[in-house]
N, C-alpha and C positions, 0 to 999 in steps of 0.2 A: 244712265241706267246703272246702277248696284250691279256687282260681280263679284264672284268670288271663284276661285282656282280648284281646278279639277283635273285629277289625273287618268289618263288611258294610257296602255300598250297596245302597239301596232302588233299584229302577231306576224310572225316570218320566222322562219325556216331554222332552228336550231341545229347544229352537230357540232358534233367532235371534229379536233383537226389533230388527231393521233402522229400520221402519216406526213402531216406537212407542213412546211419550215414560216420562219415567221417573218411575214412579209411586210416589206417598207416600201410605199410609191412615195418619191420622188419629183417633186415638181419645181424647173426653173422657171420661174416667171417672166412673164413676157415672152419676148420670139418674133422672128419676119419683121414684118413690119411695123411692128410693134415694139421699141426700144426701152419703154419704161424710162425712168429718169437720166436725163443726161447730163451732167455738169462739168468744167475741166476737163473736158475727153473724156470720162468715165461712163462709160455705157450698162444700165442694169441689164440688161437682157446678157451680154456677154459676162458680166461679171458675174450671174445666177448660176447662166450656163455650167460655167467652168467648176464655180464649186460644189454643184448639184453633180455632177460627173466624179471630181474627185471624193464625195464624203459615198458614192454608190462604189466605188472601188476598192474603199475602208473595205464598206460594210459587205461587199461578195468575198473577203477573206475568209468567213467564217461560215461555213458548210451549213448552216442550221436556218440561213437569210436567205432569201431570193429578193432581188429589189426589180422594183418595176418603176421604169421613167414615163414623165406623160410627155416629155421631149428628152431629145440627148444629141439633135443639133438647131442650126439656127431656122426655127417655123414657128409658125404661128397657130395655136391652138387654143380654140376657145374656152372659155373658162367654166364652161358648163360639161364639157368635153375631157379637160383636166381630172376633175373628182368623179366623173366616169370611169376615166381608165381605173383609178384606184378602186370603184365597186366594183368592175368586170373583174380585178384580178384577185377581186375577195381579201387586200392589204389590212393586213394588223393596224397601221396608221398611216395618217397620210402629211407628209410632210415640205411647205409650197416653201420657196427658198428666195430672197428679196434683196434689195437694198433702199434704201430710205434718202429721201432730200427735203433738205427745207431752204428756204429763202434767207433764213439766217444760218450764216455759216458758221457757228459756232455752234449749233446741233448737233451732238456726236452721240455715239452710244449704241447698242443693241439692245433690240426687244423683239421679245416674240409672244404674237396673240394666238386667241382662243378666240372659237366664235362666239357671237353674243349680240345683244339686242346694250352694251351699255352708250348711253349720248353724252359722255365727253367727249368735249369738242375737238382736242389733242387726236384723239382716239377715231372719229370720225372722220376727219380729214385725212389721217392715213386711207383709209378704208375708203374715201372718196376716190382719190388719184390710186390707189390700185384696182375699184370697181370702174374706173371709167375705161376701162379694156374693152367692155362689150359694145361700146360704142363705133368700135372698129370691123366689129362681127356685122353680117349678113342680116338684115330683118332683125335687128336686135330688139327691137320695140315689141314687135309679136312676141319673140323668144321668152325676150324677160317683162311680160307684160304686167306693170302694179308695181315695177320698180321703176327707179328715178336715181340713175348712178350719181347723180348732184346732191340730192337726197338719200344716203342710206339706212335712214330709220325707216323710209318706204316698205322694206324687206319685213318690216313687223306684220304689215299685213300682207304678206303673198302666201304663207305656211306657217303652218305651227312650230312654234320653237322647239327646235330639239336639244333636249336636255341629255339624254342618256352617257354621251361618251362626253361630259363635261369636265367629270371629275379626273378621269384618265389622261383627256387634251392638258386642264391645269398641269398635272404632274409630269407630263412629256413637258412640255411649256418650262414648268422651273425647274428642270434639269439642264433644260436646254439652257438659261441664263445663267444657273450654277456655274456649268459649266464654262462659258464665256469670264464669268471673274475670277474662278479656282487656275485656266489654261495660259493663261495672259494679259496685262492689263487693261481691259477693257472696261469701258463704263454700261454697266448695265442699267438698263432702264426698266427693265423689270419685267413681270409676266402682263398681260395687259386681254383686253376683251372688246372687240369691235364687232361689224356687221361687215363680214368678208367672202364676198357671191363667189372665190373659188374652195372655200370652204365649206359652204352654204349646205350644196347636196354631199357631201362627203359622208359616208355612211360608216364613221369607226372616228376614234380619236385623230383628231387633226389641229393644226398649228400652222401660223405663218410666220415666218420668221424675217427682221429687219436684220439684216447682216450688221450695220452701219450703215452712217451717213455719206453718199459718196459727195455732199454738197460741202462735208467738211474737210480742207487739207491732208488733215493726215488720216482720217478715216479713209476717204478715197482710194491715199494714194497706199496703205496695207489691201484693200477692198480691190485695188488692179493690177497687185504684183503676186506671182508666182507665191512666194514664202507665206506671203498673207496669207492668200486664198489657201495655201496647204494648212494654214492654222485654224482655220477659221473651219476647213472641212474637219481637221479631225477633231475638233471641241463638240460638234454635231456629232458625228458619225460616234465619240465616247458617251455622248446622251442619250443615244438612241440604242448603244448595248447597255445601259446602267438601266434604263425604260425596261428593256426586253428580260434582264437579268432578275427585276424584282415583281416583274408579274409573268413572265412565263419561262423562268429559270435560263441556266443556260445550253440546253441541250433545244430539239424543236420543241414544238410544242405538246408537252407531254398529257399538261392534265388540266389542256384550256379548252374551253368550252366556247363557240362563238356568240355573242349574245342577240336576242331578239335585234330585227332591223333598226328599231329606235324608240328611244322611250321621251314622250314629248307630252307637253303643258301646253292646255289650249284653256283660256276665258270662254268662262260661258255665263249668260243671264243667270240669276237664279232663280226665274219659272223650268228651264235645263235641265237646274242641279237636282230642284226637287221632283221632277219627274224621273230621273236617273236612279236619286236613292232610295224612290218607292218601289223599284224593281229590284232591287240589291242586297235592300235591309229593311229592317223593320223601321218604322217611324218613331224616335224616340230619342227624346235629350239628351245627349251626350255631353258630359264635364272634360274639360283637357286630362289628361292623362300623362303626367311630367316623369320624366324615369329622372328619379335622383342621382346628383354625380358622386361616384361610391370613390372610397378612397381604393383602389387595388393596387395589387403588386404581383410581376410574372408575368405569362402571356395571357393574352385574351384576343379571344374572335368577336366581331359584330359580321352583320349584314349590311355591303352598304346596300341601298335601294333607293337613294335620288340625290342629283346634285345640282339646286336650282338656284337661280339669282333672286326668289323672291322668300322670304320668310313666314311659313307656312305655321298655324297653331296646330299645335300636337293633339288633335284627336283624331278618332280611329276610323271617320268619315274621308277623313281627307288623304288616309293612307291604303283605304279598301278593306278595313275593318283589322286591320294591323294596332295592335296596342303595344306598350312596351318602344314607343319609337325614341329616337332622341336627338336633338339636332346638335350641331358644334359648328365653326365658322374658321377657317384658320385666319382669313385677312380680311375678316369685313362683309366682302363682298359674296361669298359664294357659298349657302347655305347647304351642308354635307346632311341629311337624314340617316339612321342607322336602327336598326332593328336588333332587340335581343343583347346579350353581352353573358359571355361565358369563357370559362376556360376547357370545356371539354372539346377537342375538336368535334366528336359525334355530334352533340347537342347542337354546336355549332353547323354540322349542314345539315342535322333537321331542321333551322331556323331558317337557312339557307332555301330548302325545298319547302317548307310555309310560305314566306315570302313569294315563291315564285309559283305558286299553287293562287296565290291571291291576286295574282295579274304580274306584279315584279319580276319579269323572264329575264332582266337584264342587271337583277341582284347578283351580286360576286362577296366573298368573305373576302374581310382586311383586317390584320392582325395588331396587338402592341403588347408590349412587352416594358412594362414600367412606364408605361403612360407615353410610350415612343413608336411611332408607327414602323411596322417591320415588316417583311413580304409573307406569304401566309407559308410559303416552301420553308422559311427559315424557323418559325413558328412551331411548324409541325416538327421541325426537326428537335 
């Protein structure tokens, strides 16, 4: 059956977080009974442990953090229960803390994903052996009923993909690898995109990180010493104030706003689509609407308001009657949508508040300055 993509916002509960500091959960993987990968004596669950403890110890130096752990000794915590803690405690992001094995020992490297629906096979088999957790949980089958931990492309059909904190997961994600090749020599393997069930219900920017290989030599053996593991926390714990520095400055939270619950892509027929936009808009043919790429120079503001894996035609059907859209890709894979383009700030959150007037509750301004992305605090400045 033909389909084609259609966008909705969930609606939920917007405010200010004027008063309160900006928060990071914290997640060691694995726990109890539950060892995660074993190799050479190298244990993932103590090795998450320890550095998930040290990079929360960075990060409570700085009076403006509260971090919250979904563990911070050795138990066992189910992975539905994990990205719980991080909703109860209303976390800016949420960040699950790993180590990685393969059967070939000469697998090294760090990476850290984002969630996603992508079916590389590489990509998958991680997200295999870290979804197979719930196999240990209670009645997991009821629990996670329509998933298949063997199969994680199953999770396409259990809920609608959530798009909204896509773009902010990437850019926690490649700071976080930045920094792994700027702190020490490490090989990085880049930022990457799987289907990750402790990721899954996370309601804000989230990421999983492969520390390393503990199945490789010398990976392991940095990944179970004292020195390592202090390196290894504070290259995280520096990515996650660089994160916090360029979208909600360095003081709390001054002039962040929390966004709608989720902003997500759901397929629908299209007998669906055209009964949806004969409520919405008038019936009538729309031409693509291409914003030409202007030579400028200085700052300028857009709107972001969507960051999805599929590549959407630019007309104003597909963005809730929004014209003026324009899309851009940094790597291929992950198509950035943006509305509007100006140098006034004013203009700019008037575009900001159209956008979000049009269903976009979880549009944010992002700034450039000679064609180079800059944070919008710097901008204004």
């Amino acid at each position: 059956m033909p389909f084609c993509l259609f966008f909705i916002s969930i609606a939920y509960i917007s405010y200010g977080q004027s008063n309160s500091k900006f928060k990071v959960a914290l997640d060691a993987g694995h726990g109890g009974h539950d060892f995660g990968a074993v190799y050479n004596g190298h244990i993932e669950k103590n090795i998450s442990l320890a550095i998930v403890l040290k990079v929360g110890k960075i990060l409570e130096q700085n009076p403006n953090i509260d971090v919250v752990y979904t563990r911070k000794t050795d138990v066992f915590i189910e992975l539905v229960e994990r990205s719980s803690i991080a909703n109860r405690a209303d976390a800016n992001i949420f960040v699950s803390i790993h180590c990685n094995a393969n059967k070939n020992a000469a697998a090294a490297g760090t990476e850290t994903y984002v969630m996603g629906l992508n079916k590389n096979a590489s990509n998958l088999a991680v997200a295999k052996s870290e979804n197979a957790v719930i196999t240990l949980e209670k009645d997991y089958k009821q629990k996670y009923e329509g998933f298949d931990p063997n199969n994680p492309s199953t999770m396409i059909g259990m809920t609608l993909m959530q798009e909204e904190y896509l773009e902010n997961s990437i850019s926690l994600a490649s700071k976080i690898e930045d920094q792994f090749i700027a702190n020490f020599d490490r090989k990085s393997r880049g930022v990457k995109q799987a289907p990750f069930m402790v990721l899954h219900k996370a309601y804000m920017p989230r990421v999983l990180i492969e520390t390393g290989f503990i199945s490789n030599p010398k990976d392991g053996q940095l990944l179970d010493s004292e020195d390592g593991q202090d390196q290894v926390a504070q290259t995280i714990a520096d990515a996650i104030l660089s994160y916090k520095k360029e979208y909600f400055g360095n003081g709390a939270n001054e002039v962040y706003e929390k966004p709608s619950k989720r902003f997500v892509e759901k397929q629908l027929d299209t007998a669906t689509i055209k009964k949806a936009e004969k409520v919405t808009q008038k019936t009538t043919i729309e031409k693509p609407v291409i914003k030409p790429v202007e030579e400028t120079s200085g700052v300028i503001f857009k709107v972001q308001i969507a960051a999805v894996a599929k590549k959407l035609e630019l007309i104003p059907s597909n963005f809730k009657g929004l014209k003026n859209v324009a899309v851009n890709t940094d790597n291929g894979t992950f198509f950035k949508y943006t509305y509007g383009e100006t140098s006034d700030y004013g203009i700019a959150k008037s575009n900001l508040e159209e956008a979000k007037s049009k269903g976009f509750t979880s549009a944010y301004l992002i700034a450039f300055k000679d064609g180079k992305k800059i944070s919008v605090q710097e901008a204004i400045k």
